[in-house]
LUMLUMFI-364036 format. One line per field, with one value per residue (C-alpha): residue number from 0; residue in three letters; chain; x, y, z. Coordinates in steps of 0.5 Angstrom, whole numbers, plus 500, padded with zeros to 3 digits. Example, Ala and Ser with C-alpha at 12.3 -4.5 7.8 and 13.67 -1.06 7.14 Angstrom:
BEGIN
vovo	0:1
marpa	ALA:SER
lumlum	A:A
u	525:527
v	491:498
w	516:514
This chain:
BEGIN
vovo	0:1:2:3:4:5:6:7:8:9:10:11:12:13:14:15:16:17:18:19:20:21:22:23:24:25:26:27:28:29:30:31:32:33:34:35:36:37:38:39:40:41:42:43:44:45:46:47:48:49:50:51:52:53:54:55:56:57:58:59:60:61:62:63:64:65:66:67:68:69:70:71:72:73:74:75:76:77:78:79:80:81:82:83:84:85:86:87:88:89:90:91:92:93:94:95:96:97:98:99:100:101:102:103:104:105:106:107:108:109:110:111:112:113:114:115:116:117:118:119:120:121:122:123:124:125:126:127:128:129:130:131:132:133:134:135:136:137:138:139:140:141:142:143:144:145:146:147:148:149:150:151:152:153:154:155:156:157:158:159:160:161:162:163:164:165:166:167:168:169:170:171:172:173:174:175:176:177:178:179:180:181:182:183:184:185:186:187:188:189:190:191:192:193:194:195:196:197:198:199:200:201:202:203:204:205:206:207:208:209:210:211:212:213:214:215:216:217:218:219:220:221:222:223:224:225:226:227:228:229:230:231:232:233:234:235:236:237:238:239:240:241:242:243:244:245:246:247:248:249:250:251:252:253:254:255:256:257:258:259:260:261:262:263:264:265:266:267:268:269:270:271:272:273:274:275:276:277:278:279:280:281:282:283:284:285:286:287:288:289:290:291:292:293:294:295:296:297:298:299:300:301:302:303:304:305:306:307:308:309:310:311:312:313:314:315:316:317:318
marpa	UNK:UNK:UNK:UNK:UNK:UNK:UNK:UNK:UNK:UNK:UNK:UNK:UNK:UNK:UNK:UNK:UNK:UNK:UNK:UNK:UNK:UNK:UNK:UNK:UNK:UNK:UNK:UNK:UNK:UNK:UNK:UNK:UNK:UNK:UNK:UNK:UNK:UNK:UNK:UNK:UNK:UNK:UNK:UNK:UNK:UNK:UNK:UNK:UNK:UNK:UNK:UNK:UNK:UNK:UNK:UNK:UNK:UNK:UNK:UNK:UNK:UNK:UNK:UNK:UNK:UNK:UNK:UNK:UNK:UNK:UNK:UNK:UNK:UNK:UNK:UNK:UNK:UNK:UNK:UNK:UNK:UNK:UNK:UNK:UNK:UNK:UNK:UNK:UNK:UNK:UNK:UNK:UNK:UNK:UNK:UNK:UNK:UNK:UNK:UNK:UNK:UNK:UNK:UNK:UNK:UNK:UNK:UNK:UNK:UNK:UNK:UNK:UNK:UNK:UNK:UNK:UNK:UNK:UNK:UNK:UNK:UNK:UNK:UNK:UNK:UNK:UNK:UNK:UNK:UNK:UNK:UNK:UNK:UNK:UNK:UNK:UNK:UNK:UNK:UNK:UNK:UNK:UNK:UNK:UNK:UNK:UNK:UNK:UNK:UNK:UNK:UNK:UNK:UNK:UNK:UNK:UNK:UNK:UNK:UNK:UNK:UNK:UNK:UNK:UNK:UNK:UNK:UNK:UNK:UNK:UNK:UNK:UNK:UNK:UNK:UNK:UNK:UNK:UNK:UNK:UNK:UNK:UNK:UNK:UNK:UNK:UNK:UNK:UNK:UNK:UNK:UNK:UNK:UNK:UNK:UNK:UNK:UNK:UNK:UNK:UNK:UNK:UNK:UNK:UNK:UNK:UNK:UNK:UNK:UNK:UNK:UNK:UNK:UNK:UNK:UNK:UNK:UNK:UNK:UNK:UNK:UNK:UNK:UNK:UNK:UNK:UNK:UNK:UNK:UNK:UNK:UNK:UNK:UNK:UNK:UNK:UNK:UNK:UNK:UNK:UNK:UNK:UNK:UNK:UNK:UNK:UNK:UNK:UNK:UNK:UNK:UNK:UNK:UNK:UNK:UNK:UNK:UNK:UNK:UNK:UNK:UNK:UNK:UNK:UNK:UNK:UNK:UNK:UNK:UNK:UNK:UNK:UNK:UNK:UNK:UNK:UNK:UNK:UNK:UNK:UNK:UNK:UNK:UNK:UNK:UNK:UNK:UNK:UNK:UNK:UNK:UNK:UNK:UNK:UNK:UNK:UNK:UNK:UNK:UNK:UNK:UNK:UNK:UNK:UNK:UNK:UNK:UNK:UNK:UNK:UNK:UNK:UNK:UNK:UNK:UNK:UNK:UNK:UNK
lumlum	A:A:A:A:A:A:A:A:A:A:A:A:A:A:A:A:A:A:A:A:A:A:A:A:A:A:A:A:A:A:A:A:A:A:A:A:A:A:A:A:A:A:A:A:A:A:A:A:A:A:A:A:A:A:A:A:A:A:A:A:A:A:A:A:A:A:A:A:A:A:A:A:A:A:A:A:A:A:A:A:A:A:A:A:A:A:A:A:A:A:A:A:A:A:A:A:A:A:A:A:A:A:A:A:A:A:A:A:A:A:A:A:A:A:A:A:A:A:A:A:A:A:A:A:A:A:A:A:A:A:A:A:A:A:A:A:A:A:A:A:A:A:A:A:A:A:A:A:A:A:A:A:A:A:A:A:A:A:A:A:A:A:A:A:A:A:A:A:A:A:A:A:A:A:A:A:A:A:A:A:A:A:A:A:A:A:A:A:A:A:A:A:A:A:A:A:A:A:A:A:A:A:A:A:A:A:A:A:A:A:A:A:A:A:A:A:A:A:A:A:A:A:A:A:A:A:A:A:A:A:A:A:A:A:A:A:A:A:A:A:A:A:A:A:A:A:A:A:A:A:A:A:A:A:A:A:A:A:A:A:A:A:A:A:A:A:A:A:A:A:A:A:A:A:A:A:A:A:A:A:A:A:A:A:A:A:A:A:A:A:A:A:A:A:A:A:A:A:A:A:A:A:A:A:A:A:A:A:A:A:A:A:A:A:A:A:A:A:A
u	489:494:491:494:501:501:501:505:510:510:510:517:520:518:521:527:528:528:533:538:537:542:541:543:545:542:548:546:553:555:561:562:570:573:578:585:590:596:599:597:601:601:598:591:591:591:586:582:582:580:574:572:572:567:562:562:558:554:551:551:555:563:567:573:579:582:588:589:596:600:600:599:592:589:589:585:580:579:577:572:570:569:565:557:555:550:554:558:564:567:573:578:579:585:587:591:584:584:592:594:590:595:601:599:596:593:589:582:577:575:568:568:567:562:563:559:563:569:572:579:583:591:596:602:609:615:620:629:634:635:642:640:643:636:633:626:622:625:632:630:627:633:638:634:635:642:643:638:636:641:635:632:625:622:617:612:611:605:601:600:607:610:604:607:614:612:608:615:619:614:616:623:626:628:629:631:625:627:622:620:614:612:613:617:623:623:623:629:632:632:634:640:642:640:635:634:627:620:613:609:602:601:599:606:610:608:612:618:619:617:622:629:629:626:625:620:619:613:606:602:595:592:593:587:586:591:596:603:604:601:606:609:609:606:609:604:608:614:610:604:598:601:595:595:591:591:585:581:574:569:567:562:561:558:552:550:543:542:538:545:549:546:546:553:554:549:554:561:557:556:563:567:562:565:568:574:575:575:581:585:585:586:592:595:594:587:580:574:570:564:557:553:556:555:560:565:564:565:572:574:571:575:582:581:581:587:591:590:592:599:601:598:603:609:608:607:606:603:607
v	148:142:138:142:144:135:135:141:138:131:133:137:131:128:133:133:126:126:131:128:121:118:113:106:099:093:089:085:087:093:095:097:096:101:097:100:098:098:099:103:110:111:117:113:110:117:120:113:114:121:119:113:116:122:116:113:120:121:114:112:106:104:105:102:101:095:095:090:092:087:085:093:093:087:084:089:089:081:081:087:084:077:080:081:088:089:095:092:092:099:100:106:107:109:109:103:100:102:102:094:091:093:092:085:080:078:084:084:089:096:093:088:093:099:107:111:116:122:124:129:130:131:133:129:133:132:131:131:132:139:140:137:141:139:146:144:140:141:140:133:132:134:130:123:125:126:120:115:109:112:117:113:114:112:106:101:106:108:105:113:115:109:112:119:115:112:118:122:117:116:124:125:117:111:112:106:105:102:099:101:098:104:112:114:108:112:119:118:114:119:124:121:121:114:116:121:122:121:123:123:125:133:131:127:132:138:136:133:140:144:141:141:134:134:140:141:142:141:139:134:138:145:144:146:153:156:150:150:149:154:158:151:150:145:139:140:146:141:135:136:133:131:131:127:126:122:122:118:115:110:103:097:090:091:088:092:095:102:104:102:105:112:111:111:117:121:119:122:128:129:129:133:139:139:145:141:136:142:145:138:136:144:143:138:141:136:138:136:132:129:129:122:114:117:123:119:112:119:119:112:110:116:114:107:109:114:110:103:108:110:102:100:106:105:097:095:087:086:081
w	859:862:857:852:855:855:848:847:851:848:841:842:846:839:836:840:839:831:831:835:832:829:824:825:820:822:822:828:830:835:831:824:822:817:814:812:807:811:818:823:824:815:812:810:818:821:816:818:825:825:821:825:831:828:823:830:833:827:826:833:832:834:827:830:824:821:819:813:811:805:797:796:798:795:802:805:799:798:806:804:797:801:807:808:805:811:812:818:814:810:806:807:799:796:789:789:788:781:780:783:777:771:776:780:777:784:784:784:779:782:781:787:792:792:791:798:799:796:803:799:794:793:789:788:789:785:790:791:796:798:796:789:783:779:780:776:774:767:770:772:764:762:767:764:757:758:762:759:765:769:773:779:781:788:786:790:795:794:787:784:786:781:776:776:775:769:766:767:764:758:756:758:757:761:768:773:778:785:789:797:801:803:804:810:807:800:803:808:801:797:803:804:797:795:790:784:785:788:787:794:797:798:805:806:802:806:813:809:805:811:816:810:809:801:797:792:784:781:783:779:779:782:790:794:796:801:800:803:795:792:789:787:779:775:773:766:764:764:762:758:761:767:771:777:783:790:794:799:800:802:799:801:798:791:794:799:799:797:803:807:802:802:811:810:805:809:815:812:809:815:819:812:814:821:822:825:820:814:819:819:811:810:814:811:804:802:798:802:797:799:794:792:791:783:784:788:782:776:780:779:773:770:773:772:764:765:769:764:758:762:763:757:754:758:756:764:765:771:775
């Protein structure tokens, strides 16, 4: 009998060890780097950190984040399309990897780097002053075509808020694009009246209307559910097929093997099912996402094709 309980024993300690096993990456390195796309204290950096420290419990290794800010992100995809695909190094996705290539002749293909995982998804706002007369988003297709060139919009902030200017101007006429390094300097531009307009991310707007400093028009695409911006209008009932939407994911060195490819996607799954990390992007108005490699490249590939056929209509040259 004390024979049996042994074994009974051993085989529920076996048991116990399989379910709280973390898969681990032969990476010969004790940490896996998350590399960002522009500084620490930026919308991507906040997310990353979130995410860093939760793969870290999910697949028992140090995810640390590595911020890799310049050249609109192209900085931060060279060194991850450069780096070893062994896992030790991840990149922290955002649209400017499908949209540098038709602004910056430096910018590298979306295909040097390997889809693993859609961690959200977001509306873009259409955003003014709060004491602007322009009320709607038909106000501001009427003002650009009465002032024809003359209708500023915040550009270069970020790589999809310079395509939402340009897909507006294609169905209301030409606007002036001024450019910025960044969200927070174009937001407080066009707070203080310096600018007309801007497009920003729904997760970054949201503070901004919430507390006065901007007020909302339209948004790019239905927003997630029990969104802030919920009963905000869609710009597509202005601007005809104006959909756009931001998102946030995972890449890799386009050689990493399948099998730590997968080890990685399994990981994020994971963390976005965490009731705690559901509360954080609900709160700041972002779908969760997730699903396989293949669902995440589905996204890329569809918006690389929409975002070529914007430039190519617009005439952008990349510069």
């Amino acid at each position: 009998m004390r024979f049996v309980q042994t074994i009974v024993s051993l085989v529920l300690a076996a048991i116990s060890q399989c379910v709280v096993a973390q898969p681990r990456l032969n990476i010969g390195a004790n940490q896996i780097r998350l590399v960002v796309p522009g500084p620490p204290g930026g919308p991507a950096g906040a997310t990353a950190q979130m995410l860093a420290t939760k793969a870290s419990q999910a697949l028992g290794q140090t995810v640390v984040v590595d911020y890799r800010a310049g050249a609109g992100g192209n900085i931060a995809i060279t060194h991850v399309a450069q780096s070893k695909g062994d896992g030790a190094t991840l990149f922290f996705a955002v649209p400017a990897i499908i949209t540098n290539p038709y602004f910056q002749k430096i910018a590298a293909s979306p295909d040097v780097l390997a889809p693993v995982v859609q961690i959200n998804s977001g509306a873009f706002v259409l955003l003014v002053k709060p004491d602007s007369p322009v009320k709607s988003a038909a106000d501001l297709v009427a003002k650009v075509k009465a002032e024809p060139g003359k209708v500023t919009c915040a550009a270069g902030a970020v790589a999809l808020s310079t395509v939402a200017c340009h897909l507006l101007e294609a169905h209301a006429g030409k606007m002036l694009m001024i450019n910025y390094q960044g969200n927070a300097p174009a937001s407080a531009a066009l707070s203080r009246g310096e600018i007309d307009t801007m497009f920003d991310f729904v997760n970054v707007a949201g503070s901004a209307v919430r507390e006065g400093r901007l007020r909302a028009l339209a948004i790019t695409s239905v927003p997630a559910p029990g969104s802030y911006f919920k009963d905000l209008p869609l710009i597509s009932q202005t601007v005809p097929n104006f959909d756009l939407v931001g998102w946030q994911g995972v890449m890799v060195p386009r050689d990493t093997p399948r099998d730590v490819v997968m080890t990685i996607n399994d990981a994020f799954n994971k963390v976005l099912e965490e009731a705690d990390v559901r509360k954080m992007f609900a709160a700041a108005d972002l779908k969760i996402e997730g699903g396989t490699p293949e669902y995440f490249a589905a996204r890329i590939k569809r918006d690389y094709e929409f975002y070529g056929k914007i430039a190519k209509e617009a005439g952008i040259v990349p510069q």
